[in-house]
MARDO-625594 format. One record per atom (N, C-alpha, C, O): residue in three letters; x, y, z. Coordinates in nm, 4 decimals. Each point is the difference from the previous one (the first is absolute). Layout:
N
['ALA'; [X; Y; Z]]
...
***
This chain:
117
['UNK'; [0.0164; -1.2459; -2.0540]]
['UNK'; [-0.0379; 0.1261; 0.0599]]
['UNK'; [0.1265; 0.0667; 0.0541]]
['UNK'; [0.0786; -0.0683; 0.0656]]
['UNK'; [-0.0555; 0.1908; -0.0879]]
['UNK'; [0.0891; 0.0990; 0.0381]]
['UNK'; [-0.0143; -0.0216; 0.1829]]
['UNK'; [-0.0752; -0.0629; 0.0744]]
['UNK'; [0.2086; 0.1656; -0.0555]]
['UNK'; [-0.0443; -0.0274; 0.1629]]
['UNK'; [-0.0352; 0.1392; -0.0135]]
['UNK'; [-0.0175; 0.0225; 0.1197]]
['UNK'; [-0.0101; 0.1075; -0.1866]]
['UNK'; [-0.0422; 0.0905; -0.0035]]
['UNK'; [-0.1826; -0.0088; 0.0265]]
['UNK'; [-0.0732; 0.0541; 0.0829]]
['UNK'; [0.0529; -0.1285; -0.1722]]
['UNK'; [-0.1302; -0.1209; -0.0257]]
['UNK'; [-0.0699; -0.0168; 0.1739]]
['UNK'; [-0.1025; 0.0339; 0.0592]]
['UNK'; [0.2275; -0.1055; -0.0294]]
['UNK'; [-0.0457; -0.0289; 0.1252]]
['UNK'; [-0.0176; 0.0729; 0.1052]]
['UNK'; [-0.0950; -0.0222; 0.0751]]
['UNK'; [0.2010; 0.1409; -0.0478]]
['UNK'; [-0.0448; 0.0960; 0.0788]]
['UNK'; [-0.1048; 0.0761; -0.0326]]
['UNK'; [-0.0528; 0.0807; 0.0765]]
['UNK'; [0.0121; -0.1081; -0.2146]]
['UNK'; [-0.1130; 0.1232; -0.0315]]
['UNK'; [-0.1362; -0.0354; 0.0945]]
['UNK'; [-0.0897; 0.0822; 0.0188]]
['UNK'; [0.0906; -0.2304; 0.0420]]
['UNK'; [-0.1346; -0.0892; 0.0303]]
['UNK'; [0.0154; 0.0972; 0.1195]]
['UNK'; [-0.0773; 0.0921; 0.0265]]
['UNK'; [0.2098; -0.1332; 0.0544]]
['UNK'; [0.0303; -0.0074; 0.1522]]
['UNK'; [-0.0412; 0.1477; 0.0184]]
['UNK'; [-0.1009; 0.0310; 0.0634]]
['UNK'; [0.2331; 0.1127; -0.1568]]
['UNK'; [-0.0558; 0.1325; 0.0769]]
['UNK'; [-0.1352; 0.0624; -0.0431]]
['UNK'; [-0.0404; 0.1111; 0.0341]]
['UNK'; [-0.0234; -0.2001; -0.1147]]
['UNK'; [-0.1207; 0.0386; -0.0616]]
['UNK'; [-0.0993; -0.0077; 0.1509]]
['UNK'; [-0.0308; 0.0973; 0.0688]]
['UNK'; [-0.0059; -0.2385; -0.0439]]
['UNK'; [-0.0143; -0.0497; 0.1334]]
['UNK'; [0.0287; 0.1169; 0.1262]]
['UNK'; [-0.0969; 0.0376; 0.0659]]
['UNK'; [0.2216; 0.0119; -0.0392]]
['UNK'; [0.0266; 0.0610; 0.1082]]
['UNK'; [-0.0429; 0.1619; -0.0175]]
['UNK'; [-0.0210; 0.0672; 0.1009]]
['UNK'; [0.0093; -0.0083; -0.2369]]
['UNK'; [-0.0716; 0.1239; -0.0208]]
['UNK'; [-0.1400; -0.0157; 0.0625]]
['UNK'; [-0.0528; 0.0706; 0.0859]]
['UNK'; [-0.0127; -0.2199; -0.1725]]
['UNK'; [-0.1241; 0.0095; 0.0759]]
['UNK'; [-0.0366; 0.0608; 0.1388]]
['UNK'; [-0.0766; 0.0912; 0.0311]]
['UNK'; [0.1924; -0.2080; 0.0726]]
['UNK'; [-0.0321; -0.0111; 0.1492]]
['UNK'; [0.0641; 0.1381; 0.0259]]
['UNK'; [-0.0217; 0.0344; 0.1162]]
['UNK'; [0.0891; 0.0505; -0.1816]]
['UNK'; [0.0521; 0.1049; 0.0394]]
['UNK'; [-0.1319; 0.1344; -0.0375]]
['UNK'; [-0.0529; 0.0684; 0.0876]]
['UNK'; [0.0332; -0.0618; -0.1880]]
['UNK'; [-0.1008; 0.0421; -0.0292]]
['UNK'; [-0.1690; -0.0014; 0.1185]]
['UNK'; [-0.1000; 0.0697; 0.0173]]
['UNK'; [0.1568; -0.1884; 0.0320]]
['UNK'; [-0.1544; -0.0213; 0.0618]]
['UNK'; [0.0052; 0.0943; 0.1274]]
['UNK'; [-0.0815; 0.0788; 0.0481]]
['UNK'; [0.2028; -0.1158; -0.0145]]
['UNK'; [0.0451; 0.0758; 0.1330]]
['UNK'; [-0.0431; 0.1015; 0.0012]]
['UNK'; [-0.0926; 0.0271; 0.0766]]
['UNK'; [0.1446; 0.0617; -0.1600]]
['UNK'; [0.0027; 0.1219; -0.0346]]
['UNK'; [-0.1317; 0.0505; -0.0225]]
['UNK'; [-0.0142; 0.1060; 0.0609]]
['UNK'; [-0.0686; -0.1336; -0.1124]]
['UNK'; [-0.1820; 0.0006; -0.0125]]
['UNK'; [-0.0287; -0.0720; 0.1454]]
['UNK'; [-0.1225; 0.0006; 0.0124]]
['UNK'; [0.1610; -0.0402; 0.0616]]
['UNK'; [-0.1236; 0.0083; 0.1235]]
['UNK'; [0.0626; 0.0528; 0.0891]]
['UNK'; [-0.0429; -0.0124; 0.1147]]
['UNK'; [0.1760; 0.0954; -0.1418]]
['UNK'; [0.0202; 0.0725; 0.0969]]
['UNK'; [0.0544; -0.0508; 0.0863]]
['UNK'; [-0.0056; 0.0458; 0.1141]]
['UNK'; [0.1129; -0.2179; -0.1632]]
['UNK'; [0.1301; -0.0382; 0.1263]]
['UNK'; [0.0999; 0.0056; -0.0680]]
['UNK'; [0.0566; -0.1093; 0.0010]]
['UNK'; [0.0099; 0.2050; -0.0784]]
['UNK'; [0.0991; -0.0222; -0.0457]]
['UNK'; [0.1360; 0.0216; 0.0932]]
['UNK'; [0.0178; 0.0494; 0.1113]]
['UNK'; [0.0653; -0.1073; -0.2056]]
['UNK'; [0.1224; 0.0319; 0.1701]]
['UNK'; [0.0468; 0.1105; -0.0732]]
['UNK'; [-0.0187; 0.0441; -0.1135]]
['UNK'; [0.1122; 0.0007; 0.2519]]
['UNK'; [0.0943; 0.1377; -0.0440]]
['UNK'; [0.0928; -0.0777; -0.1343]]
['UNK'; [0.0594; -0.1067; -0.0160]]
['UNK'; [-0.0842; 0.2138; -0.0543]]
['UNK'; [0.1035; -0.0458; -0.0877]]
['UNK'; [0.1612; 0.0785; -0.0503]]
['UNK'; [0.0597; -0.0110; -0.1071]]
['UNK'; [-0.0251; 0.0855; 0.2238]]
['UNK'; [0.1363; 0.0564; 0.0354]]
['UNK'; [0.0923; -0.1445; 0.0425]]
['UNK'; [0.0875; -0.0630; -0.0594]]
['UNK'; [-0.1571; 0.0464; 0.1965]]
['UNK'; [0.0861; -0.2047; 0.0636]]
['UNK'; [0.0163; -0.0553; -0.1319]]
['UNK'; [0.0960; -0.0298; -0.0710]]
['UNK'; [-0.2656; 0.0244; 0.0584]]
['UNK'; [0.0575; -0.1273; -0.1692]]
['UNK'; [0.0872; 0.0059; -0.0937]]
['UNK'; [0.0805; -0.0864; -0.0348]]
['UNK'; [-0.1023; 0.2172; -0.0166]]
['UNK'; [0.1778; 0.0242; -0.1059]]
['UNK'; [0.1285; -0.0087; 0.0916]]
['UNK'; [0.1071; -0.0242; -0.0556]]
['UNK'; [-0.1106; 0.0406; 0.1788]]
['UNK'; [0.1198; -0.0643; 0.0528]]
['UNK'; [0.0235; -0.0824; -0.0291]]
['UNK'; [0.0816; -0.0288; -0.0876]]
['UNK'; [-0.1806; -0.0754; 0.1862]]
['UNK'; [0.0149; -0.1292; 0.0227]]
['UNK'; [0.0458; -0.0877; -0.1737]]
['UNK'; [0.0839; -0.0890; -0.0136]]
['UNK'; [-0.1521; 0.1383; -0.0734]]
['UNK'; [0.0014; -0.0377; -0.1936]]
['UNK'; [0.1635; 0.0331; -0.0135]]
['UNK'; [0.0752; -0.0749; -0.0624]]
['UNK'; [-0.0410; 0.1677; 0.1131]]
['UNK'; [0.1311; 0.0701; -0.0516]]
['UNK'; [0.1253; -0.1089; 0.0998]]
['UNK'; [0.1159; -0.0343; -0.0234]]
['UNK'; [-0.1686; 0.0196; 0.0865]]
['UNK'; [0.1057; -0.0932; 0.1123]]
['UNK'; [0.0107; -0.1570; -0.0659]]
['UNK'; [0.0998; -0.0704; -0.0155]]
['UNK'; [-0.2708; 0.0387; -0.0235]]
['UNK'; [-0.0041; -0.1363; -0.0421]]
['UNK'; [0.0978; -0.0135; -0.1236]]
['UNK'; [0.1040; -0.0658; 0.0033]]
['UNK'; [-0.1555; 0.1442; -0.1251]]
['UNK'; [0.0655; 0.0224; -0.1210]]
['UNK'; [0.1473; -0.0128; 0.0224]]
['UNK'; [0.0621; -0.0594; -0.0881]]
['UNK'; [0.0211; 0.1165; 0.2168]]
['UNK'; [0.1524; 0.0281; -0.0143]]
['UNK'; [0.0257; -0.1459; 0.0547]]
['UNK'; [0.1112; -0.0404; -0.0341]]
['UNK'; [-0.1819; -0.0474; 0.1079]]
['UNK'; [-0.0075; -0.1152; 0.0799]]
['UNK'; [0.0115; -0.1022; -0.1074]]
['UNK'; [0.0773; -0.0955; -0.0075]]
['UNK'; [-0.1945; 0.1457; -0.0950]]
['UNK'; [-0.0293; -0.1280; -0.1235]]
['UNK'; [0.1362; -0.0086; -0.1008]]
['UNK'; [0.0354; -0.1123; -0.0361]]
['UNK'; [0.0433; 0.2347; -0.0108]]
['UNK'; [0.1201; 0.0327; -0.0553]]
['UNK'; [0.0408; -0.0778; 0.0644]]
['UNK'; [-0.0267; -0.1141; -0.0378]]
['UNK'; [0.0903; 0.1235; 0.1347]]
['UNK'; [0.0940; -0.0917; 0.0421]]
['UNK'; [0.0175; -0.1355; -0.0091]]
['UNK'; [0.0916; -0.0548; -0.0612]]
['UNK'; [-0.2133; -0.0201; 0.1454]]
['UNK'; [0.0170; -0.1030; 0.0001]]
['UNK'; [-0.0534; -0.0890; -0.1247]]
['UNK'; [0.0457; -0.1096; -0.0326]]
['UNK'; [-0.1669; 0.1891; -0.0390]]
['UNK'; [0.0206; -0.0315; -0.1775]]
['UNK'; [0.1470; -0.0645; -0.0719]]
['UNK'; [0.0457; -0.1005; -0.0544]]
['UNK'; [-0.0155; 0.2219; 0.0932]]
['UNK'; [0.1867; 0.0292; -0.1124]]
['UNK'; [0.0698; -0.1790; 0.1025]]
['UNK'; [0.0488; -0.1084; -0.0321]]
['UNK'; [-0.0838; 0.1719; 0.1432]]
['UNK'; [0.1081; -0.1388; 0.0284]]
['UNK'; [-0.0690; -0.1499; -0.0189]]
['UNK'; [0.0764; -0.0772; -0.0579]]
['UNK'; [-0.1959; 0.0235; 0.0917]]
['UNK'; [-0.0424; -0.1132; -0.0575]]
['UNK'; [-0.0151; -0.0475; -0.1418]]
['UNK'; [-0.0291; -0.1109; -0.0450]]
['UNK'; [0.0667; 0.2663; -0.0335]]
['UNK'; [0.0246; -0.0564; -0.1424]]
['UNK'; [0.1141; 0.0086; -0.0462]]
['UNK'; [0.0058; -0.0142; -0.1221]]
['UNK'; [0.0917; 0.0329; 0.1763]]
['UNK'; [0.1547; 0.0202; 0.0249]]
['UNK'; [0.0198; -0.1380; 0.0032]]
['UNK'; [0.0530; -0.0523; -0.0981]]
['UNK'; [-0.0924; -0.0291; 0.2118]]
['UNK'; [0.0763; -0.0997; 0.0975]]
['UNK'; [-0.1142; -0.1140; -0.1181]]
['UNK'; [-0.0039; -0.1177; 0.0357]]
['UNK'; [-0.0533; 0.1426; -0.1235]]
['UNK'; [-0.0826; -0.0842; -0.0898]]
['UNK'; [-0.1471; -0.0904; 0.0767]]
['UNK'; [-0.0495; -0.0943; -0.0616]]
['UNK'; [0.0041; 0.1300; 0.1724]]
['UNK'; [-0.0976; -0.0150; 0.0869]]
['UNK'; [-0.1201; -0.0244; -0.1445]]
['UNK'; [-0.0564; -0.1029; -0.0373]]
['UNK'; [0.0513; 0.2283; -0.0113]]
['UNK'; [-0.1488; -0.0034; -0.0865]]
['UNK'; [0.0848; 0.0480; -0.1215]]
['UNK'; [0.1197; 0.0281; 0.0070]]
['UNK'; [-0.2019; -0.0217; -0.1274]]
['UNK'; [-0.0191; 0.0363; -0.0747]]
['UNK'; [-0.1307; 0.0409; -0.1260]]
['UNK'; [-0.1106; -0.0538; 0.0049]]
['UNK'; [0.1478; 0.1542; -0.1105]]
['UNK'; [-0.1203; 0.0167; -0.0625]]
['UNK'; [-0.0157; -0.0097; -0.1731]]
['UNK'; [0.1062; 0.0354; -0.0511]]
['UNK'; [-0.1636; -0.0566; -0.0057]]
['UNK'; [-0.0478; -0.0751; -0.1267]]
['UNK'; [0.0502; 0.1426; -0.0468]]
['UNK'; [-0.0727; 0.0972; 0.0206]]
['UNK'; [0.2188; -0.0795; -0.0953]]
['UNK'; [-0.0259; 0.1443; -0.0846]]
['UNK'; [-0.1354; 0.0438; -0.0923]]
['UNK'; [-0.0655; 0.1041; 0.0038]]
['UNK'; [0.0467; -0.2476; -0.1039]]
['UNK'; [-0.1059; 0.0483; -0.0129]]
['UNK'; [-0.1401; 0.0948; 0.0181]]
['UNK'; [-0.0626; 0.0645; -0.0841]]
['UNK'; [0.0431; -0.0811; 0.2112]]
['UNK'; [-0.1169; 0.0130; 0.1123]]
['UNK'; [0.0197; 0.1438; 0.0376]]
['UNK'; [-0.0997; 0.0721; -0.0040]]
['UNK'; [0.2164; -0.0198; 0.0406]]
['UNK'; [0.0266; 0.1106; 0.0558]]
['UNK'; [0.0439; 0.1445; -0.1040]]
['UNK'; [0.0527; -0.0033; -0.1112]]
['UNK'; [-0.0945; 0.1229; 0.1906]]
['UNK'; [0.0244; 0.0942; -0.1198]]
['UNK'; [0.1497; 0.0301; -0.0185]]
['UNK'; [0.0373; 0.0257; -0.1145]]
['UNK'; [0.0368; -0.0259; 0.1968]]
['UNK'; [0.1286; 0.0299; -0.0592]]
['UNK'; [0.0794; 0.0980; 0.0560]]
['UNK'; [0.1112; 0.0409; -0.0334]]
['UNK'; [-0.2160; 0.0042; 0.1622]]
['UNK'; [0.0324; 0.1292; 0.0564]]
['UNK'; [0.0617; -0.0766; 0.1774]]
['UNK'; [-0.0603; -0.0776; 0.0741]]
['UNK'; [0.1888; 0.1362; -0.0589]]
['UNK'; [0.0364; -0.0744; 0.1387]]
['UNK'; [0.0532; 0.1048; 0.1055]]
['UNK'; [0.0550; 0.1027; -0.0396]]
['UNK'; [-0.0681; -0.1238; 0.1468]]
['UNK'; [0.0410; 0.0517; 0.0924]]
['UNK'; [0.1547; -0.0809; 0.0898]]
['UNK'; [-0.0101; -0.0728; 0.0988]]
['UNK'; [0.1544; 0.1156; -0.1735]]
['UNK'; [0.0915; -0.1207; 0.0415]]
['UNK'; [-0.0387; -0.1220; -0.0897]]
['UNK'; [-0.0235; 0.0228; -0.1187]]
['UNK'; [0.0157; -0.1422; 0.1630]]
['UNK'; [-0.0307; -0.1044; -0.0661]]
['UNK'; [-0.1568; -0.0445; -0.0069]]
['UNK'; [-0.0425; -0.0624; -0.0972]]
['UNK'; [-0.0458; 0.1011; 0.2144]]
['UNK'; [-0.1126; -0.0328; 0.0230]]
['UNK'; [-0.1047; 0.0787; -0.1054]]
['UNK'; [0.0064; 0.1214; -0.0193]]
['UNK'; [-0.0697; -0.1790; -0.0230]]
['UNK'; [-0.1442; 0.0980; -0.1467]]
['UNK'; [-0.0383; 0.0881; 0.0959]]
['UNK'; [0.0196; 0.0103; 0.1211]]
['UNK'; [-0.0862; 0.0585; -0.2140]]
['UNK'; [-0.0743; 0.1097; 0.0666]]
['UNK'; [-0.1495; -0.0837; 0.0810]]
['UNK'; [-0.0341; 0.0279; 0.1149]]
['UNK'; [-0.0333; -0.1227; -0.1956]]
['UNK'; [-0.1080; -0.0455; 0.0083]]
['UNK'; [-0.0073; -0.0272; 0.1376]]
['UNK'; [-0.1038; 0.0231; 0.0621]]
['UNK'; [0.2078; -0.0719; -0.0063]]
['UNK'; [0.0588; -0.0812; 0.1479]]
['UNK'; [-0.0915; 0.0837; 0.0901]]
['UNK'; [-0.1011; -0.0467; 0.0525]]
['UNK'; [0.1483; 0.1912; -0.0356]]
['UNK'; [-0.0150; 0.1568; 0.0806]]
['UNK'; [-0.2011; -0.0180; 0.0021]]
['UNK'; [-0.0369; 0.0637; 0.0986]]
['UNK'; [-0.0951; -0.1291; -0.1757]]
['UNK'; [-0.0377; 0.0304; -0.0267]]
['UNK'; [-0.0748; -0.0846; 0.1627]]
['UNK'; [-0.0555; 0.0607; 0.0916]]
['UNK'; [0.0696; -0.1521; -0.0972]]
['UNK'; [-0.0088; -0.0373; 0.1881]]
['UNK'; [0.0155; 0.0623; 0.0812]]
['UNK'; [-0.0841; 0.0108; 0.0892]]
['UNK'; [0.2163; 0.0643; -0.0898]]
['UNK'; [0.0054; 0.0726; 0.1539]]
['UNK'; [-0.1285; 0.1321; -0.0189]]
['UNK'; [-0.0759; 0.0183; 0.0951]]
['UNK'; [0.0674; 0.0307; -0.1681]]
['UNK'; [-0.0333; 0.1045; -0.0098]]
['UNK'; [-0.1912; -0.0251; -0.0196]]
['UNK'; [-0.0850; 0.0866; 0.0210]]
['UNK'; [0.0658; -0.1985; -0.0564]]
['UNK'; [-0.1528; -0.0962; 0.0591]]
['UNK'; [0.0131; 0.0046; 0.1373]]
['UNK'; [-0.0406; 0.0979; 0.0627]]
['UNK'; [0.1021; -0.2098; 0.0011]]
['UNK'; [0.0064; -0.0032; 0.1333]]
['UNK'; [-0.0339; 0.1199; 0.1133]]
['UNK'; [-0.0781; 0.0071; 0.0949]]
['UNK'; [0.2014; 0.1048; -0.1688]]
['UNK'; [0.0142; 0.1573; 0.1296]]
['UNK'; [-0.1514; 0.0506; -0.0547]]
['UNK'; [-0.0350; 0.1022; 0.0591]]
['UNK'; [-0.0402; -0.1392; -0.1355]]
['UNK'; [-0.1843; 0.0821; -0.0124]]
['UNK'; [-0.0703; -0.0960; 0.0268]]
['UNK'; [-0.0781; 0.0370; 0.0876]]
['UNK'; [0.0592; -0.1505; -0.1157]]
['UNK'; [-0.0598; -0.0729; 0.0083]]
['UNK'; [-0.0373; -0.0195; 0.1586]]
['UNK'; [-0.1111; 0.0426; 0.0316]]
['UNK'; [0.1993; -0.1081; 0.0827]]
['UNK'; [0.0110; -0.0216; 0.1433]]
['UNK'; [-0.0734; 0.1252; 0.0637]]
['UNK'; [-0.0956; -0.0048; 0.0775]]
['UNK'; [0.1692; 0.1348; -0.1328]]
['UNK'; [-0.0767; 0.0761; 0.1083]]
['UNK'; [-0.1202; 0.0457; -0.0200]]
['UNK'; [-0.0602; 0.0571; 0.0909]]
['UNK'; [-0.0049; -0.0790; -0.2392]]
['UNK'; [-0.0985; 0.0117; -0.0598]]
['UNK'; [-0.1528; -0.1006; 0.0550]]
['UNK'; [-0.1153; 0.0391; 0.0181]]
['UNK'; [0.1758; -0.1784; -0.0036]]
['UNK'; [-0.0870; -0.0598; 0.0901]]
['UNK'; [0.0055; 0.0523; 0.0981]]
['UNK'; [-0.0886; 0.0812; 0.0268]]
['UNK'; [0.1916; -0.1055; 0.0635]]
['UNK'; [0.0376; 0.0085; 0.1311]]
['UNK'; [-0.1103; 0.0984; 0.0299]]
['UNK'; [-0.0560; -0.0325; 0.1047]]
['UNK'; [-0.0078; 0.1676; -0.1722]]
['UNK'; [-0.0244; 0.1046; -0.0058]]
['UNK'; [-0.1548; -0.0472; 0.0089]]
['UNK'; [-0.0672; -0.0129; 0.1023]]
['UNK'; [0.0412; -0.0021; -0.1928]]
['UNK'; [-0.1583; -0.0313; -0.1030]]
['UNK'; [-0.0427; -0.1267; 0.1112]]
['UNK'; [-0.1150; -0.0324; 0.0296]]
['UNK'; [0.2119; -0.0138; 0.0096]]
['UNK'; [-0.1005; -0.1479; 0.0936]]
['UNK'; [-0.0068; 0.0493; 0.1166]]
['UNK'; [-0.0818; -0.0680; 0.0620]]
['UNK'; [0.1318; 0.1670; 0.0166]]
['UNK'; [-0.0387; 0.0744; 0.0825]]
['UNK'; [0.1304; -0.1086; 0.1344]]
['UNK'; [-0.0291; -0.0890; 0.0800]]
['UNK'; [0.1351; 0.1393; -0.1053]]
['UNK'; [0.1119; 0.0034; 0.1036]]
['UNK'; [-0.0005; 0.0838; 0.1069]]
['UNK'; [-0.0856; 0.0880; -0.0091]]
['UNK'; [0.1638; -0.0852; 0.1245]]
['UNK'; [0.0054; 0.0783; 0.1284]]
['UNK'; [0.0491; 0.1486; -0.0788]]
['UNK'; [0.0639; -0.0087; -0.1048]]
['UNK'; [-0.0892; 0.1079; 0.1473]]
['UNK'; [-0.0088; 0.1358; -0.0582]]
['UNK'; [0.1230; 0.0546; 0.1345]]
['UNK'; [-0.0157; 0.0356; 0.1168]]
['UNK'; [0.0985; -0.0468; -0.1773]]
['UNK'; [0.1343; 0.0272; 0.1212]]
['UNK'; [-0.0441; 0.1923; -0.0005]]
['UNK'; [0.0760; 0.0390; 0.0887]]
['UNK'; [-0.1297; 0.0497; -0.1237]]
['UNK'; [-0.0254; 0.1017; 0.0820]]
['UNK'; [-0.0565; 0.0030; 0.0953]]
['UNK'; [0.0324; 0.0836; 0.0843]]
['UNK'; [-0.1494; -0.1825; -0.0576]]
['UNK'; [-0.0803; -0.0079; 0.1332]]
['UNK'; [0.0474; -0.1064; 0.0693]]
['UNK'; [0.0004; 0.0114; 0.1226]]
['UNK'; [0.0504; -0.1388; -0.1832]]
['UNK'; [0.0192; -0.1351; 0.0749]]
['UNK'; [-0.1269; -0.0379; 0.0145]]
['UNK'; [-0.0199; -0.0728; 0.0973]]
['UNK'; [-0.0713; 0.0990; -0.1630]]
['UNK'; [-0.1201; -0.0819; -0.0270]]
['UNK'; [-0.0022; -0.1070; -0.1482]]
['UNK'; [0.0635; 0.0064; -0.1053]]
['UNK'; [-0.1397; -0.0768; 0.1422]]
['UNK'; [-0.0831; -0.1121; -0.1550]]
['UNK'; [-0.0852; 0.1160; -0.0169]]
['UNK'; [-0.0692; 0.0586; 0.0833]]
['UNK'; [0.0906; -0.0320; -0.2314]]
['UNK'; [-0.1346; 0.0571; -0.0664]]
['UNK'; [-0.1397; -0.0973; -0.0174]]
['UNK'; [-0.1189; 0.0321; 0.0004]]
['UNK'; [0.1809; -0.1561; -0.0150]]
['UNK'; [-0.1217; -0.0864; -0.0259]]
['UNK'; [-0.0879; -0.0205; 0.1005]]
['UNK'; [-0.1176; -0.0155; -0.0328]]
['UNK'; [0.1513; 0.0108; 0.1679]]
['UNK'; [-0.0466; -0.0026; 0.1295]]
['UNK'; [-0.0322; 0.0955; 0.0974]]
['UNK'; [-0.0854; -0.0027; 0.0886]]
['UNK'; [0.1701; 0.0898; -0.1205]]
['UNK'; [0.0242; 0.0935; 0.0577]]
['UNK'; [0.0572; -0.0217; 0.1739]]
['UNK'; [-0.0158; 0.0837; 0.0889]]
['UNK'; [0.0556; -0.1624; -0.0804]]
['UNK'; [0.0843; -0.0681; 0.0922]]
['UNK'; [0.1586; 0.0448; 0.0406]]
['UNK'; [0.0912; -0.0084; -0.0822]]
['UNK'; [-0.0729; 0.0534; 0.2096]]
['UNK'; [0.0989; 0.0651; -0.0034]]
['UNK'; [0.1484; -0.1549; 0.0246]]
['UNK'; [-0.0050; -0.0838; 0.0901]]
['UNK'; [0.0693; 0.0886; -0.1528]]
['UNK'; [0.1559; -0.1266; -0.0650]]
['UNK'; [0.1253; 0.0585; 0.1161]]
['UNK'; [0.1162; -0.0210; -0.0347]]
['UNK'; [-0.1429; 0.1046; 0.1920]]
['UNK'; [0.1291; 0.0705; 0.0239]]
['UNK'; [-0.0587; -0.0917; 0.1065]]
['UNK'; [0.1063; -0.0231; 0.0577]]
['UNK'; [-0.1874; -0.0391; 0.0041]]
['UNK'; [-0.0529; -0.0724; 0.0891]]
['UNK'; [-0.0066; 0.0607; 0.1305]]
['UNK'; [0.0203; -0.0739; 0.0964]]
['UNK'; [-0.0457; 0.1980; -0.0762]]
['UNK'; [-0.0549; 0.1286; 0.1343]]
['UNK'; [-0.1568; -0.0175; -0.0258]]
['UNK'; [-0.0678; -0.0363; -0.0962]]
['UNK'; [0.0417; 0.0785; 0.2255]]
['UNK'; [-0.1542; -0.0644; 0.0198]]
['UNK'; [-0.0473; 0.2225; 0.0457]]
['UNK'; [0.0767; 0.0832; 0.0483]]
['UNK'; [-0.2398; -0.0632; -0.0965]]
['UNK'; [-0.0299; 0.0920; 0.0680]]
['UNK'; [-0.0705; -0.0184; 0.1192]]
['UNK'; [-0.0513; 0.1037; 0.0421]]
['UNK'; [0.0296; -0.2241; 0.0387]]
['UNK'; [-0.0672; -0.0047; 0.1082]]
['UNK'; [0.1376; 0.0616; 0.1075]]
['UNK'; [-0.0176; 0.0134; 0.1211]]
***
């Protein structure tokens, strides 16, 4: 199996949970997220290029398409960029503290720990 193969399972998977978000109406901002994707991505370059530099890992030419970023495949990039949708996509959909109010949506419980009595 390609590792193209393999990411197809993983961002297939994270469209889902991203997708779901988005239909019930928790999706996250997705301005932060292309940050946060754009920061990871310049993060993954790096230390990619250097653990396959210093011979840490390596990959089956076979397996891979052929397309690289520096020394690291392209296929590599296909994690970070799962991860930056995926996290805030749950984080979102399972119902996390909603930092505009400092409430749990799930509870509706206020997380800043001030009392109204």
């Amino acid at each position: 199996m390609s590792y193209w193969a393999l990411n197809a399972f993983f961002l297939a998977a994270v469209a889902l949970v991203a997708l779901a978000a988005v239909m019930t109406g928790r999706s996250p901002r997705w301005r932060p997220l292309a940050l946060a994707a754009i920061v990871l991505l310049a993060t993954t370059a790096v230390f990619d290029n250097v653990m396959i530099g210093i011979g840490l890992v390596d990959y089956n030419p076979d397996l891979i398409s052929g397309a690289f970023i520096g020394i690291a495949p392209l296929e590599d990039f296909a994690y970070a960029v799962a991860a930056a949708v995926l996290l805030p996509s749950l984080w979102h959909l399972l119902g996390g503290p909603d930092r505009a109010t400092g409430s749990d949506r799930s509870t509706g419980s206020d997380r800043s720990g001030s009392s109204d009595a």
